[in-house]
N, C-alpha and C positions, 0 to 999 in steps of 0.2 A: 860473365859478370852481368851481373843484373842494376839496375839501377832505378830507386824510385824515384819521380817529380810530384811535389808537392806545392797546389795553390793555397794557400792559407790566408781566410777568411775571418769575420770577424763571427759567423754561424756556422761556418762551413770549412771542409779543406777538401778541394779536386784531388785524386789521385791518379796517379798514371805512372805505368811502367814502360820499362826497354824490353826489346827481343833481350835473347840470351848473348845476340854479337853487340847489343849497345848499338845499332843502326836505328829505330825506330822504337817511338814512345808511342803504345794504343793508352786511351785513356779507361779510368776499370772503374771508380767508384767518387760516391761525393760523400762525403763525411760530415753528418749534418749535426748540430748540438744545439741545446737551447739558452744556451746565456755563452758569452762572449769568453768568460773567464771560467766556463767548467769543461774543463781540459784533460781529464781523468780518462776518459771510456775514447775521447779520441787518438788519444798516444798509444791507449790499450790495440786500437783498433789497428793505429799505423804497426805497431810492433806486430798484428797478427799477421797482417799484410805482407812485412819484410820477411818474416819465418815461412808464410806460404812459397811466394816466389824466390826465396834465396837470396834476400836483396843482401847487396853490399856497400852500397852508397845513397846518399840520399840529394837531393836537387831540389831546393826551398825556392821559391820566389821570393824575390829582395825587391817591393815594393817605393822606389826612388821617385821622389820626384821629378820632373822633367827638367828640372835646372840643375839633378843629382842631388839635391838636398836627403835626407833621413829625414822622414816626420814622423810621427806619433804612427802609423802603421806599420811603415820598415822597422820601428824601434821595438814592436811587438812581434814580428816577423824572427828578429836576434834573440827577443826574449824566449820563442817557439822554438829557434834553435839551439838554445841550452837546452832546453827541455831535451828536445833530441837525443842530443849526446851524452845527456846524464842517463834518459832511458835505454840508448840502444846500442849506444859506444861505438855508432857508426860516423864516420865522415859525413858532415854535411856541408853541401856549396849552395854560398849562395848567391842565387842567378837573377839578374835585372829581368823584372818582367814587366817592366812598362808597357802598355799598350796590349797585352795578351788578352786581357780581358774585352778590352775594344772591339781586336782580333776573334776574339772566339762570338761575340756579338753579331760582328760580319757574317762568319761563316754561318752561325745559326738563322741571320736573317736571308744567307743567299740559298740553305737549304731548307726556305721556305716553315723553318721552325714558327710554332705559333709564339708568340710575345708571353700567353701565362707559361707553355710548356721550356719556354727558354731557362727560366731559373733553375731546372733541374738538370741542365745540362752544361750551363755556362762555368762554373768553375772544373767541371774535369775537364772541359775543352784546352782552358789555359793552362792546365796542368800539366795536358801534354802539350802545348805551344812552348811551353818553358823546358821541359824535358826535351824535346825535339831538338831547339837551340842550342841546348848545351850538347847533345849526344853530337851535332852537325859541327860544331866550335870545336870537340876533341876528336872527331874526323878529321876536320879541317889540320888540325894540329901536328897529327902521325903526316897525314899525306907531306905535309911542307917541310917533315923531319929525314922523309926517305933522300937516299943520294938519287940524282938523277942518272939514267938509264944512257952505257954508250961510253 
């Protein structure tokens, strides 16, 4: 089973998938558009994406505030996951990714990434930073459901 993670942007959505055991998200593409609310060619795009790789589930970032509040981007975030599921009739979760984007910031500035060539690569970073979490969260989950051994 395959699974995509998606950063979703207000120009942009990071993309990133799982192996085929759901252990590991590499990150694949950035999905770029020129106005905020023309959403057409990127649904198009996500749907060509889940047909290439078999996907069956999908992993949205859920953009919360740090006090857990919904603001005006998580609330477009839920609006991006209707869309989802009206287009692809697949399952989507959605996963807190507070701080991912920070995170991918880090990593770009400890792998010496230059500051103009960072934009092109920060949103699939956190793409898979949020796929990663979640694939590790339902590891997490099977390992603490097995009976112990003895």
């Amino acid at each position: 089973m395959r699974i995509i993670g998606l950063d979703y942007g207000t120009k942009t959505v990071g993309v990133a998938i799982s192996d085929a055991l759901s252990l590991t998200a590499q990150g694949i593409e950035t999905i770029q558009r020129k106005e905020e609310n023309k959403l057409r060619r990127t649904l198009a795009r996500i749907e060509e994406l889940i047909s290439e790789y078999n996907v069956d589930k999908i992993v949205l970032g859920f953009p919360k505030h740090m006090n857990n509040d919904i603001g005006e981007r998580a609330q477009k975030s839920l609006e991006f996951r209707d869309m989802l599921i009206r287009r692809t009739g697949l399952e989507v979760i959605m996963w807190d990714e507070r701080l991912t984007t920070v995170e991918a910031e880090r990593v770009l500035i400890e792998s010496n990434v230059r500051r103009e060539n960072r934009k092109k690569y920060i949103d699939k970073i956190a793409a898979v930073f949020i796929l990663q979490a979640y694939l590790d969260s339902e590891h997490l989950k099977k390992e603490s459901r097995k009976e112990p051994e003895g």
